[in-house]
LUMGU-636793 format. One line per field, with one value per residue (C-alpha): residue in three letters; residue number from 1; y, z, x. Coordinates in nm, 3 decimals. Example, Ala and Ser with C-alpha at 12.3 -4.5 7.8 and 13.67 -1.06 7.14 Angstrom:
BEGIN
rest c(ALA_SER)
nr c(1_2)
north c(-0.450_-0.106)
up c(0.780_0.714)
east c(1.230_1.367)
//
This chain:
BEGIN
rest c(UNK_UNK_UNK_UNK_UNK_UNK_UNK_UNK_UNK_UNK_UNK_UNK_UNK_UNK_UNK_UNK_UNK_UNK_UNK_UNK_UNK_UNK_UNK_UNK_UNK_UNK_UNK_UNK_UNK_UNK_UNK_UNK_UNK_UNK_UNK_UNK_UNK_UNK_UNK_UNK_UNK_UNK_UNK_UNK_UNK_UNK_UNK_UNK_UNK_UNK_UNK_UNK_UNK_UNK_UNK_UNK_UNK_UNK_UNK_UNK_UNK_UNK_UNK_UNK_UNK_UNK_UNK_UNK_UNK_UNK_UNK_UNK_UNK_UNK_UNK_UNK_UNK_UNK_UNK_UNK_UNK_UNK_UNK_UNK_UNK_UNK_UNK_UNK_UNK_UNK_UNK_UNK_UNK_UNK_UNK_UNK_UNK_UNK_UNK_UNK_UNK_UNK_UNK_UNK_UNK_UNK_UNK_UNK_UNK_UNK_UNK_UNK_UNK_UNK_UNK_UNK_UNK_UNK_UNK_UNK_UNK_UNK_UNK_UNK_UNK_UNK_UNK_UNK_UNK_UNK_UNK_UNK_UNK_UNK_UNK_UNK_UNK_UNK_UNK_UNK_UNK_UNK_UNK_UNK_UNK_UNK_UNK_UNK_UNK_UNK_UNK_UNK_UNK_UNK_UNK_UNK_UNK_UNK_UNK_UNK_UNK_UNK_UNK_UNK_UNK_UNK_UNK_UNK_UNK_UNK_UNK_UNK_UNK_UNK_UNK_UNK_UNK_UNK_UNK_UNK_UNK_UNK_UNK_UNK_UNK_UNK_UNK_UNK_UNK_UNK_UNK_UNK_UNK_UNK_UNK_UNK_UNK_UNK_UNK_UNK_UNK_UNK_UNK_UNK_UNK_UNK_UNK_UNK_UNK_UNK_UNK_UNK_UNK_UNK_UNK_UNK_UNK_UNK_UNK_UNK_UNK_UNK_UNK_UNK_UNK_UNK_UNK_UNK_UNK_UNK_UNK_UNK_UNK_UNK)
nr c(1_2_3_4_5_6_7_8_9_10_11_12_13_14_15_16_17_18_19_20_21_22_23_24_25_26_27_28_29_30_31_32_33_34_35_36_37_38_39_40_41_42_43_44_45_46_47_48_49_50_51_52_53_54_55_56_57_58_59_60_61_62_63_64_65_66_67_68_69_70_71_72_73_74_75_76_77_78_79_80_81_82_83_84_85_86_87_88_89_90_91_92_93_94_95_96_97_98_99_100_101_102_103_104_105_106_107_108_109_110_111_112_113_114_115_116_117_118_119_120_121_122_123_124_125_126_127_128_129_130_131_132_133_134_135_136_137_138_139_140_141_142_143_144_145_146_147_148_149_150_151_152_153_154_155_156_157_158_159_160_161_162_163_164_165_166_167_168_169_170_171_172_173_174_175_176_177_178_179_180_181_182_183_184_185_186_187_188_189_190_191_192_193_194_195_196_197_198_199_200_201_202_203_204_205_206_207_208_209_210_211_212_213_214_215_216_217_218_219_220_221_222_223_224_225_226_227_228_229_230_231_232_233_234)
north c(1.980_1.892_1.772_1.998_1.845_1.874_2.176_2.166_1.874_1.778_2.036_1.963_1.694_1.531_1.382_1.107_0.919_0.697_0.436_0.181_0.222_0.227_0.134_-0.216_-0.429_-0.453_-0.568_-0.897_-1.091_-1.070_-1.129_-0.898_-0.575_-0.791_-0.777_-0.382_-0.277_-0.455_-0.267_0.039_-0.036_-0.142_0.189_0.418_0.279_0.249_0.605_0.759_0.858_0.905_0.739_0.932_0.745_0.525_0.367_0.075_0.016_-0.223_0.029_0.308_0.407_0.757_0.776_1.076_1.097_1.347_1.292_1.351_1.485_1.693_1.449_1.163_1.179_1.077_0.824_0.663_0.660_0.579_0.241_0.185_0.187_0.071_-0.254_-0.304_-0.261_-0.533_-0.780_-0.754_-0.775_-1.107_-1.257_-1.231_-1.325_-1.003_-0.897_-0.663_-0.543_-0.171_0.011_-0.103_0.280_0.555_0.771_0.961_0.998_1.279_1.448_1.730_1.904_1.994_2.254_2.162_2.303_2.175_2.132_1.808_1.673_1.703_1.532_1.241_1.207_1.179_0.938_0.697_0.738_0.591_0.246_0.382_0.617_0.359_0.142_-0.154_-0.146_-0.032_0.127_0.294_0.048_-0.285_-0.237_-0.401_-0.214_0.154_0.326_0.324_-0.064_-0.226_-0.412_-0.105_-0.118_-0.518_-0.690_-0.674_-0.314_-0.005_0.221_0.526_0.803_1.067_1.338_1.686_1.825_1.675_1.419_1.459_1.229_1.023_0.986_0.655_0.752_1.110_0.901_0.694_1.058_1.218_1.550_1.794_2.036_2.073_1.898_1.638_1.870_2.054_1.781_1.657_2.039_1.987_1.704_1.827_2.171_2.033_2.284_2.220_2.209_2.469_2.877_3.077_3.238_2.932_2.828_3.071_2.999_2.626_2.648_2.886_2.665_2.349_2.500_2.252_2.221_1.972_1.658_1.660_1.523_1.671_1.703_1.743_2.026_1.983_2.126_1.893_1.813_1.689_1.325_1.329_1.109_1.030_1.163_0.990_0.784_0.422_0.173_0.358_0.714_0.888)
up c(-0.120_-0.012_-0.255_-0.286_-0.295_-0.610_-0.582_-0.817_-1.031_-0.983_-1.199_-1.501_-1.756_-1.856_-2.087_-1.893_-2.027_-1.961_-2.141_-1.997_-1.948_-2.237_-2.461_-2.345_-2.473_-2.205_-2.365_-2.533_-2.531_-2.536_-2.175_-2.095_-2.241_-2.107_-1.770_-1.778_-1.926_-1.588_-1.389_-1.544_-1.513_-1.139_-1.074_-1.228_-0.942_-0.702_-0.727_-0.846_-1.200_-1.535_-1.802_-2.143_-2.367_-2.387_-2.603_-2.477_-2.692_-2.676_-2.456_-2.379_-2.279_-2.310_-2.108_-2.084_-1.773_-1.522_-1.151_-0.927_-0.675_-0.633_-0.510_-0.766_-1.025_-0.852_-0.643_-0.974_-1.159_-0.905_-0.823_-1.207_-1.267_-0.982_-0.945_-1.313_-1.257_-0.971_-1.157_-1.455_-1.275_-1.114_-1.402_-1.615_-1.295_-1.289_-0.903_-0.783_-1.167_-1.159_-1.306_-1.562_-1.678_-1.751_-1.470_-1.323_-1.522_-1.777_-1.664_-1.905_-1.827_-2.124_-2.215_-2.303_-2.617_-2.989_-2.790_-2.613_-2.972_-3.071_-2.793_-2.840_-3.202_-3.111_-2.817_-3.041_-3.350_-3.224_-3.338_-3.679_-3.663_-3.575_-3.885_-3.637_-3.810_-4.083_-3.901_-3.574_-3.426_-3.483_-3.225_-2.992_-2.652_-2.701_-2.654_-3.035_-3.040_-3.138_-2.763_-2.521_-2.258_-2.263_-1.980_-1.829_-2.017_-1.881_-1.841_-2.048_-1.938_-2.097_-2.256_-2.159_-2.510_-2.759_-2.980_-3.356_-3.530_-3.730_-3.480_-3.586_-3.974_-3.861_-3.671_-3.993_-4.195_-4.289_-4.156_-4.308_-4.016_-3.711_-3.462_-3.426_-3.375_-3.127_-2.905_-2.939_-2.873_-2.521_-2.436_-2.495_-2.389_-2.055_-2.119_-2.056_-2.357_-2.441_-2.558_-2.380_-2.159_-2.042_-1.958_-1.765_-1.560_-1.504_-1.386_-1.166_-1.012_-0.989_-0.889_-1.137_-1.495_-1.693_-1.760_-1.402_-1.261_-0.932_-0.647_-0.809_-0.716_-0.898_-1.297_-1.531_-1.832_-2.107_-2.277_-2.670_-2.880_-3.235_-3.558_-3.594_-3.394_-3.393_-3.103_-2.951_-2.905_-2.815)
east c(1.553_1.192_0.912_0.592_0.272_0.139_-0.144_-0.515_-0.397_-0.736_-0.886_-0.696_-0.671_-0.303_-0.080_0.138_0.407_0.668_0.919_1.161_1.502_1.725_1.441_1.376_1.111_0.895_0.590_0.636_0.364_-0.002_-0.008_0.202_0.034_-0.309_-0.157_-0.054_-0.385_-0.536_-0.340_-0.422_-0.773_-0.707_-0.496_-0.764_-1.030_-0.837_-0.687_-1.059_-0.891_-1.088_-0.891_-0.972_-0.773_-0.435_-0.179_0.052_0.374_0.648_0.860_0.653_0.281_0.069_-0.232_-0.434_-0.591_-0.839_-0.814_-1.036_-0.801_-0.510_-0.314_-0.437_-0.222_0.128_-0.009_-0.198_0.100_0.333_0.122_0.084_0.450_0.559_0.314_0.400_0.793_0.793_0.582_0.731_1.090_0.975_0.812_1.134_1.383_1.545_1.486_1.797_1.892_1.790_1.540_1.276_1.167_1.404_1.327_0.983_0.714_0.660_0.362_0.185_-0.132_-0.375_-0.560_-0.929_-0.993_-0.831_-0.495_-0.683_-0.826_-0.465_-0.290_-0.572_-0.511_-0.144_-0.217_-0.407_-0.242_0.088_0.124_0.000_0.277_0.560_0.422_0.282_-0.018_-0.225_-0.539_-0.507_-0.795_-0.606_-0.378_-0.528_-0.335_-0.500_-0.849_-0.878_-0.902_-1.246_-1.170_-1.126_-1.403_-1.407_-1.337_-0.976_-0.970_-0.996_-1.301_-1.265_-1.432_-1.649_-1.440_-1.454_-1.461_-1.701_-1.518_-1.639_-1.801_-1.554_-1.292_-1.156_-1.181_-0.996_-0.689_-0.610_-0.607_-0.268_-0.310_-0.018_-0.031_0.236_0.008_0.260_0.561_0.328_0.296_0.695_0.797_0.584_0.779_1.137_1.040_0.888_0.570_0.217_0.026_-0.236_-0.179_0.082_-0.125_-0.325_-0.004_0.145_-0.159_-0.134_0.210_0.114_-0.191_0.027_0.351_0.549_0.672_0.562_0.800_0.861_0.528_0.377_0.599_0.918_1.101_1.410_1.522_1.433_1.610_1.368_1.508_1.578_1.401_1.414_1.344_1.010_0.776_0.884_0.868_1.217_1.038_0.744)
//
């Protein structure tokens, strides 16, 4: 069955994701997460994409990004992961072996209210999460780090809702709400992420689910992950 273009992507902010097949390290070294972050930074200009905020992880990355065109998003991510899928493939002698991520990206559009705050906090809060480190800003491969915007980094854009003071303090806070679930029930659902209505009226503009990315016009089937978020899930 024919792929769709992807239609107004260009108007709305997302959540993208992705993780290598079968969980694989992919990110070993310090040059290898310095390498990815330059292509991210080289994708986002070359594609005309805002990147908002990031988080690299041994197997898996979040970005959230804001193209600038309806068609921006898939070719962005498509370079990023495909660039970053040959390199890595040659640097490690593997040419020929299959896949290094699980499948196409997960692709979630956001609304821009406390549903973007949330998927932020998430976003940056990762490595905290999985226990990699004790403040959100000393990992050293996300937006929170005391390094993003140095050279070799990418450019993060202005946000389109107002970040509140105290961001970095706010990420290291245990918040006992369902934020977390919220954004984990958007993955497995394969649901864009805002109130029911607002959604009902994104899928409608882009003419796909999220999980599936732009383009695809096939049922998805949203991929398990674990009980909490460790270097193996989201």
């Amino acid at each position: 069955m024919p792929r769709r273009p992807g239609r107004a992507s260009g108007q709305f902010v997302f959540h993208v994701l992705n993780r290598a097949v079968q969980n694989t390290v992919i990110f070993r070294s310090l040059a290898e997460y310095e390498q990815f972050l330059g292509l991210l930074a080289e994708a986002a200009e070359r594609f005309q994409v805002r990147v908002l905020a990031y988080c690299v992880m041994p197997n898996h990355w979040h970005l959230v990004v804001w193209p600038q065109s309806d068609d921006g998003l898939s070719r962005f991510v498509h370079w990023l992961a495909g660039t970053h899928a040959q390199r890595w493939r040659w640097a490690h002698g593997s040419q020929g072996r299959g896949a290094v991520y699980q499948g196409r990206f997960k692709a979630i559009a956001v609304q821009l209210d406390r549903h973007f705050l949330i998927v932020c906090r998430y976003v940056e809060r990762n490595p905290l999460r999985a226990r990699l480190v004790g403040r959100a800003e000393d990992w050293e491969w996300s937006s929170a780090s005391l390094l993003s915007g140095c050279t070799g980094r990418p450019a993060l854009s202005e946000w389109p809702v107002r970040k509140p003071a105290g961001w970095v303090g706010h990420l290291n806070e245990d918040l006992f709400d369902d934020s977390l679930s919220q954004v984990r029930e958007a993955i497995r659902k394969g649901v864009h992420f805002g109130d029911a209505a607002w959604q009902k009226d994104t899928y409608e503009q882009l003419g796909w689910r999220s999980g599936r990315g732009p383009g695809c016009h096939h049922d998805w089937t949203p991929t398990p992950f674990g009980p909490d978020d460790s270097v193996i899930g989201f």
